[in-house]
C-alpha positions in Angstrom: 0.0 0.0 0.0 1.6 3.4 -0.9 0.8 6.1 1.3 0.0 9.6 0.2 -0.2 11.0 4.0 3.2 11.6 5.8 1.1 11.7 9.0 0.1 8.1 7.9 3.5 7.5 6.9 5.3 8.6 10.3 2.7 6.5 12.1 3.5 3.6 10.0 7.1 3.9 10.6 6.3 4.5 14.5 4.8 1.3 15.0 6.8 -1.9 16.4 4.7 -4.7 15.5 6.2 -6.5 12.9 3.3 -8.2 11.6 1.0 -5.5 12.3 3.6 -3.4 9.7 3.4 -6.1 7.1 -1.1 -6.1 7.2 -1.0 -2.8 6.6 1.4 -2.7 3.8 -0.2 -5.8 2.0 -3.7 -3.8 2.4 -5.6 -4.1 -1.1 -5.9 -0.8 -2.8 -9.2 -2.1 -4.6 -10.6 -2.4 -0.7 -10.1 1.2 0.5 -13.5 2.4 0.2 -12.6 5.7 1.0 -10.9 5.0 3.8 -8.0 7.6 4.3 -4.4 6.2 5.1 -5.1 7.1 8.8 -8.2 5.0 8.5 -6.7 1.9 7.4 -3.8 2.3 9.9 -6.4 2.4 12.7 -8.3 -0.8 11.7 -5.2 -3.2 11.2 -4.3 -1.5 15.1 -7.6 -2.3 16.3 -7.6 -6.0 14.6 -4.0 -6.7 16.5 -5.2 -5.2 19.8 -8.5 -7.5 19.6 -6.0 -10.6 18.8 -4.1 -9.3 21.5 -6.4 -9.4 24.1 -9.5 -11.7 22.9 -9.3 -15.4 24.7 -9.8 -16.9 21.6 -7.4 -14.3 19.7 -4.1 -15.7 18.0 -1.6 -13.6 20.1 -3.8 -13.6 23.1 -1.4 -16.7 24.6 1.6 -15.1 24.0 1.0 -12.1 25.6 0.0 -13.9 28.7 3.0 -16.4 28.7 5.5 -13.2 28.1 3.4 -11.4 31.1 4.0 -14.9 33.1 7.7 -14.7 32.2 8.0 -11.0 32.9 6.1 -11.7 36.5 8.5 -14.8 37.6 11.9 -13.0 36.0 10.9 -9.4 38.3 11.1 -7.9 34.5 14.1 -10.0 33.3 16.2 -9.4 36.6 16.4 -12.3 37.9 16.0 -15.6 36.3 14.2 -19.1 38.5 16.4 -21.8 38.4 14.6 -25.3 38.6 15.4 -29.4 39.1 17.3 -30.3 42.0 20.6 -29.4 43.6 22.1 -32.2 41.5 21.4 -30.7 38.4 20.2 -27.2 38.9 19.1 -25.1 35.2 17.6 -21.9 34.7 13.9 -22.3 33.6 14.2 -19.6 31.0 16.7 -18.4 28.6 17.7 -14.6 28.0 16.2 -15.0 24.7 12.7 -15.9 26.1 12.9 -13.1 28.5 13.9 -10.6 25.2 11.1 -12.2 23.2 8.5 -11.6 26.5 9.9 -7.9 26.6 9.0 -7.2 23.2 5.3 -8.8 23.5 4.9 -6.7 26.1 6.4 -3.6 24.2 4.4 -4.5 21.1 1.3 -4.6 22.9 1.7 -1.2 24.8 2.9 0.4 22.0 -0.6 -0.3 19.9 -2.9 0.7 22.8 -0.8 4.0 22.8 -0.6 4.8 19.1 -5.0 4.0 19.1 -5.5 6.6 21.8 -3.4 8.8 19.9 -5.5 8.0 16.3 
């Protein structure tokens, strides 16, 4: 989708949602109905927010299992180490607690930019 609006365009660029980005990009031109470039932008945020936060919605458990990470790991400060004292391992990896930050991030940052549209 080319974007005539460089409102619409620094929003675009704003937004950290990788999949969210690539939605709105691969929007139909045939499908605009009017719709201004703001318009479009708001309805892909508002379909990622719902999967976000719907029970039934397809990021819905990944956002809690990063919010479960982020609650056991004090934000990614300390890491829980389980199994016994033979054989003690950490029960997540840096990379899981990086991936559960940017849920997180990705999430906050779409509820921000809708209040802001």
């Amino acid at each position: 989708m080319l974007f005539t609006d460089k409102q619409a365009r620094k929003i675009f660029n704003s937004i950290k949602c990788y999949e969210c980005k690539e939605s709105i990009e691969s929007y139909p031109e045939d499908e605009r109905d009017g719709m201004t470039d703001i318009d479009i932008i708001r309805q892909e945020v508002e379909y990622f927010i719902y999967l976000f936060e719907e029970v039934d919605g397809a990021l819905s458990g990944d956002l809690e299992e990063s919010r479960e990470i982020l609650r056991e790991t004090h934000n990614g400060k300390t890491i829980p180490i389980v199994g016994g004292l033979a054989r003690p391992r950490l029960k997540y990896t840096e990379w899981d607690i990086k991936r559960a930050k940017n849920t997180v991030s990705e999430y906050r940052q779409l509820k921000s930019l809708l209040k802001k549209l």
